[in-house]
N, C-alpha and C positions, 0 to 999 in steps of 0.2 A: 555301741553308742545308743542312749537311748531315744526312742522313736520322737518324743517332745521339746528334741535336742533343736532351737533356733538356729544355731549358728556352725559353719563346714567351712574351716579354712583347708585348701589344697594345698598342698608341696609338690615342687617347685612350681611357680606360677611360669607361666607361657607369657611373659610380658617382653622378654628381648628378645627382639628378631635374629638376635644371632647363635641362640641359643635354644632358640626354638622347638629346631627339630632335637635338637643331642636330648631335651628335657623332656621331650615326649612321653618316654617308656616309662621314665618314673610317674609322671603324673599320672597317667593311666590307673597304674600299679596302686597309686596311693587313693586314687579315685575307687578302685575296685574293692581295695581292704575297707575304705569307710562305710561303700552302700552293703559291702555283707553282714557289718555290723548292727545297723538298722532292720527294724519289723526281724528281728533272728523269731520269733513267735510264728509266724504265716506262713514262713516258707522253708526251705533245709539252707540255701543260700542268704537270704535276711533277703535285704532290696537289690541285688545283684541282679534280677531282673530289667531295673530300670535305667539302667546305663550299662550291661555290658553289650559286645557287638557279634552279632551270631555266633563266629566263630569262636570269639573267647568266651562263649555261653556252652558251646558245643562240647570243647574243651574241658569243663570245669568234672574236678573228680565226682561231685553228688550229681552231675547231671548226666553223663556216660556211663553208660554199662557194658563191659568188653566183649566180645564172642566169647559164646563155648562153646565146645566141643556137642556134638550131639549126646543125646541120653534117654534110657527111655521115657522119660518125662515129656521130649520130644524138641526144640529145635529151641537154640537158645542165640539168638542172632545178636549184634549188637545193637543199641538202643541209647541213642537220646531224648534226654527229657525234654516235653516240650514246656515254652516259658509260662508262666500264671498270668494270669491277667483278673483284675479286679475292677469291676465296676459299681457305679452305683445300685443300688437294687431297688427295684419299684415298689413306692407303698403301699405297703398292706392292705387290705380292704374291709370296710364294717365287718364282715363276716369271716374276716379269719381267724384261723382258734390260735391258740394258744403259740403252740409250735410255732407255726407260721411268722407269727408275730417276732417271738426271739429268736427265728433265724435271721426275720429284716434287719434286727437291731445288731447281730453279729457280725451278716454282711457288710453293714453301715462301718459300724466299726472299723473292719478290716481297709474297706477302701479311702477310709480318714487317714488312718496312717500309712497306709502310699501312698495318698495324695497328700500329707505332709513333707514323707519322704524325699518324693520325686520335687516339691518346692523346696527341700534345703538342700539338693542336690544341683540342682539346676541353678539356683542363689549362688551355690559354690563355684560351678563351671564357670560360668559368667564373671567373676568378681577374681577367677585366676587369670585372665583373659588382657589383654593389653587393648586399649582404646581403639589403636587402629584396628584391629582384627573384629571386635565385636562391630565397630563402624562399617567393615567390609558385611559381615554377615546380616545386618538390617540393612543394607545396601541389595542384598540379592534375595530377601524375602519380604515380601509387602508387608505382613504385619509386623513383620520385626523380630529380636532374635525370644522375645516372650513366647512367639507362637510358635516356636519349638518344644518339644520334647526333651528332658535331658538324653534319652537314647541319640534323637536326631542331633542333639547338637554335639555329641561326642561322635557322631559318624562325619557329620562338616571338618571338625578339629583333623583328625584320624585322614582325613582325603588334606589337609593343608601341611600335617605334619609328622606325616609315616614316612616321606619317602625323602632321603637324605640327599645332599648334595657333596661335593667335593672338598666343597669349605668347610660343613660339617667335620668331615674326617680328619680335616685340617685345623680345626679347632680346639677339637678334642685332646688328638696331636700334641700339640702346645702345651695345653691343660696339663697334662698329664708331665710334661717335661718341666713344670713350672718348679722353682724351689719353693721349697717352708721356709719363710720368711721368719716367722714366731713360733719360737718353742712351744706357745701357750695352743695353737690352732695346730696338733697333731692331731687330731681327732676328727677334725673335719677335715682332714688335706689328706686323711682315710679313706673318709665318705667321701668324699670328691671323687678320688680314685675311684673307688668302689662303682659311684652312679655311671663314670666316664665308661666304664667295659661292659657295662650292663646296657647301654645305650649304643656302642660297636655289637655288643652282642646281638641286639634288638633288630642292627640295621646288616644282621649274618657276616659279621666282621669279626672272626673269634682270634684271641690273641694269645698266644700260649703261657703257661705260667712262669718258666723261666722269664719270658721278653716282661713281663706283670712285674714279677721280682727284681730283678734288673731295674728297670726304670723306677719302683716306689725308691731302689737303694740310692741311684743318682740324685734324686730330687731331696732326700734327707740328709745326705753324706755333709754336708755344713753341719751339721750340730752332732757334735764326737758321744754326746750320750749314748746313742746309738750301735756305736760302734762295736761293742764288747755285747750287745745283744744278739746284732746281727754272725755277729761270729760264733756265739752257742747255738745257737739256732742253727747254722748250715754245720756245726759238727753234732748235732743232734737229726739230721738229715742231710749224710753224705752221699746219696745218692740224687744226682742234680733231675733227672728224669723224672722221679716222682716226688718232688716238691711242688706244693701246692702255693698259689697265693694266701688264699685264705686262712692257713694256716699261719703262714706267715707274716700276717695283720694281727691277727689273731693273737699272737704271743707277744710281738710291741705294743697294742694294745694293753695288754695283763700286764705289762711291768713298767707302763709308761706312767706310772704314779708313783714308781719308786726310782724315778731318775730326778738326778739334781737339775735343778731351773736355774741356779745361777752359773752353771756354767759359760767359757767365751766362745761363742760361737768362729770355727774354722773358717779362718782367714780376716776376722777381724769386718772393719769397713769394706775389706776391697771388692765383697759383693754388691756393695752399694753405692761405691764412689765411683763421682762422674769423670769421664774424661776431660782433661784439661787441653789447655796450650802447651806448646813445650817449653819448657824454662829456659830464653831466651835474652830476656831485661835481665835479670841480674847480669849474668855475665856482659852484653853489651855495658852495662851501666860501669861495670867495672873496671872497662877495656876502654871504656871514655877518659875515666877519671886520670887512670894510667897515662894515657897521653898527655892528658893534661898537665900533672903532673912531673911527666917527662921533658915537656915543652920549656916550664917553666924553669927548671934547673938547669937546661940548655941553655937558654938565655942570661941567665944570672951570669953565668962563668963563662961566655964569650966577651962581653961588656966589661970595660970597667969602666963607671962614672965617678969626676972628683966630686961632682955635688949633686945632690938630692934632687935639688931643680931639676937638672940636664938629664934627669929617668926619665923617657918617656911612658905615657901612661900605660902601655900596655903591657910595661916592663915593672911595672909597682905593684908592691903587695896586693892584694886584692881590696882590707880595710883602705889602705890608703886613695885606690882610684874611687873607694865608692865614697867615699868624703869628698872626693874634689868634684865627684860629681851633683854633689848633695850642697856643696858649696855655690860650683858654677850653674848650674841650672838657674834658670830664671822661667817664671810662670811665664807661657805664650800667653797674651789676649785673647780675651774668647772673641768671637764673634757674635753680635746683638742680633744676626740671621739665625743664628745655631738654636737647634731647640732647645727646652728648657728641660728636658732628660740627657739629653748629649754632653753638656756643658756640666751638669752634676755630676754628672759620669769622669768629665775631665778633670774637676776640678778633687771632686774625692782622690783618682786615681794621683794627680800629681801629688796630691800631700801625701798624701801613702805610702807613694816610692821616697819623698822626699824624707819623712821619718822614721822610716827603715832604713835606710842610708846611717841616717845619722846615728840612730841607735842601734846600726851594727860597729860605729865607730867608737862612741861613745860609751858604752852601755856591757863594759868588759863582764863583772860579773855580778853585780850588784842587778838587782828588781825588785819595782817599783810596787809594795801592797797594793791587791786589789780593794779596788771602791766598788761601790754601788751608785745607780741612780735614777730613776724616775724619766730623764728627760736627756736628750744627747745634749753631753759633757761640752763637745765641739763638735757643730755639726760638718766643719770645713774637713774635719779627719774623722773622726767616728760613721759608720755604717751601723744599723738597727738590724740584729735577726733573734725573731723568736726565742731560739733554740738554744744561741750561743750568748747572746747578748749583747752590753754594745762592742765593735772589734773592728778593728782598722782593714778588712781582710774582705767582708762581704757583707748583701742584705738578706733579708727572706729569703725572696724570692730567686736567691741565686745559691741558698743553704742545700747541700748533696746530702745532711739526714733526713732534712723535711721532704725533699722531694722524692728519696727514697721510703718514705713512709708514709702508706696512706690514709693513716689517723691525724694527719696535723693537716688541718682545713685553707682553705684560701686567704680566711682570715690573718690565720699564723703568717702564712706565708708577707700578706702585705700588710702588719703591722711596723709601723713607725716608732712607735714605743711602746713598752710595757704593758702600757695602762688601755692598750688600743685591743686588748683580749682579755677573756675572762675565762676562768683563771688569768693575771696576767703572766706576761710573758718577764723572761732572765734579765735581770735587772745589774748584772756583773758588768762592770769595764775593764777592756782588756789595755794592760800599762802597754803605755809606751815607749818603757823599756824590760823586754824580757830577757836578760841574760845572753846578750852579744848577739840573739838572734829570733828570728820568728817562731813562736811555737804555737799550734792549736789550744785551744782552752778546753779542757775536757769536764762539760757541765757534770756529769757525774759525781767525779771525786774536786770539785769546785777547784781546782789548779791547773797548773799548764802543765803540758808532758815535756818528760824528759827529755 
């Protein structure tokens, strides 16, 4: 990275608290690889100085030097480097020569770019950081989390989220058992694995490569691409004790661009379909009808009537008792107490029933073309909805598509006509007579269902 580089995005950012500690290791890791890249000119590490933490400074191969053996050269103990440190350098003075002078300008230099360093590294820390956490740590330091150091603020982070918990392992856990959803997200549901063991590993949780291989096969085994890979591969290493993971990423990986994408995925929806109720209504519905049905032929062939009259009604056809009730009905009076919704309400619903009666009698197989119109036809039988238009059946407000969808506004809902929305609303009238019986108006394909 070069030193005049403004901008240090981190991977994975430390923003979910539940993800917190598992994403530690990596970010660390990716913290590390970026400051080595930086000032690589000053130092054998680059900025690796400026954020790593003793230990992993201790650690590092250019900074350890191992024992030897004695020689007569004389005692070769081991040896770590201690870390650089750059400061400003004092100005020069009238009387310095030459020399002098372009080492100040050197030194300058050098502590320009770790002090740019250490500002895009520190920009970085901070900005992978979740609100609460950076709110905790200007909470526990008076000047704030500015008057840190990036060293010191990766020693706060490192004391919040080195040391795991239960849930953690339990997280992971899961992760790890979760299936590939999409063909297309093989590659990352790699690297997921990948970060998961190296985060068990981080937290001295080692998991051996069989139990590694095993669990990537469970969580892929839906998508049969795989299948005829996974099987060269273990007869290309039959012996199950020294099989690696990585090796075996490593070769689905390399052939995972030569497998078909349109494949159907193993077993279809049933990975994804919800549990239902149990089918129930139908059969009820049908064990109804049977009776009814039963009932009614029962009755016919006990009876015999010499005249039509002398049926009682509940012994007549079905057309015939709802004509006589469509006949004999008489509108009750309303009462001038009653509200002025109640009474609409009553007075819609009796003609309602009254010409459905009749146009189930009536109205064998012939129906009535649809009209259109601006303004309710009959307000004494017609109901207004948006959706449907006008319909002997309901209003807006009592419409189960409108209310089921929450693009059609209030307005929709308690328009009276048409013209009372903009766009206006379904201008359709539903006849009344649809072919022996009631059918929904399906505004789509502008007719009624079958």
């Amino acid at each position: 990275m070069a030193p005049n580089q403004s901008k240090l995005t981190l991977h994975p950012w430390l923003d979910a608290p539940l993800y917190n500690r598992i994403r530690y290791p990596q970010w660390k890791i990716y913290l590390y690889n970026a400051a080595q890249k930086m000032c690589t000119s000053l130092d054998l590490t680059g900025a690796y100085c400026l954020v790593a933490r003793q230990d992993d400074w201790d650690t590092h191969p250019k900074n350890f030097t191992p024992y030897r053996p004695p020689s007569p050269g004389g005692l070769h103990p081991a040896v770590t480097r201690p870390r650089p440190t750059f400061t400003m350098p004092a100005f020069f003075t009238r009387n310095s020569t030459t020399f002098e002078r372009a080492q100040w300008k050197f030194d300058k230099e050098c502590f320009e770019k770790y002090d740019e360093a250490e500002t895009i590294l520190h920009s970085a820390i901070v900005e992978s950081l979740s609100q609460g956490t950076i709110r905790m740590i200007n909470t526990q330091n008076v000047a704030g989390i500015a008057s840190l150091s990036a060293l010191q603020l990766v020693e706060v982070i490192h004391k919040l989220y080195s040391t795991p918990t239960l849930q953690d392992i339990t997280t992971v856990e899961t992760d790890l058992k979760r299936p590939l959803n999409n063909f297309e997200d093989f590659l990352d549901h790699v690297t997921d694995h990948i970060n998961h063991y190296e985060s068990l590993r981080s937290f001295n949780q080692q998991v051996s490569n069989i139990t590694k291989i095993q669990t990537f096969k469970e969580s892929i085994k839906r998508w049969p691409q795989f299948d005829s890979l996974i099987d060269a591969w273990e007869l290309s290493n039959n012996n199950v004790l020294t099989r690696d993971f990585s090796s075996f990423t490593d070769y689905l990986i390399s052939q995972y661009g030569n497998l078909p994408t349109d494949a159907k995925p193993r077993g279809g929806n049933a990975f994804n379909a919800n549990k239902g109720k149990k089918g129930k209504g139908k059969g009820k519905g049908n064990k109804g009808k049977d009776k009814q049905n039963k009932g009614r032929s029962r009755g016919a062939g006990r009876y015999v009537y010499w005249d039509t009259d002398d049926v009682p009604q509940s012994k007549r056809p079905r057309h015939e008792r709802q004509a006589s009730s469509a006949v004999n009905s008489t509108d009750e009076p309303i009462d001038p107490s009653t509200p002025e919704d109640t009474a609409s309400v009553r007075s819609h619903t009796s003609a309602r029933s009254s010409a459905s009666s009749v146009n189930q009698v009536h109205g064998t197989n012939t129906t009535t073309q649809l009209t259109s119109s601006q303004t309710n036809p009959d307000p004494s039988l017609y109901f207004y909805c948006h959706y449907h238009g006008w319909n002997l059946s309901h209003s807006g407000d009592q419409c189960r598509v409108m209310l089921n969808d929450t693009s059609y506004l209030r307005a929709h809902k308690e328009a009276a006509s048409p013209a009372d929305t903009n766009p206006p609303g379904n201008i359709c009238i539903e006849p009344e007579r649809t072919g022996g019986r009631t059918r929904p108006y399906l505004k789509a394909w502008g007719t009624y269902s079958r």
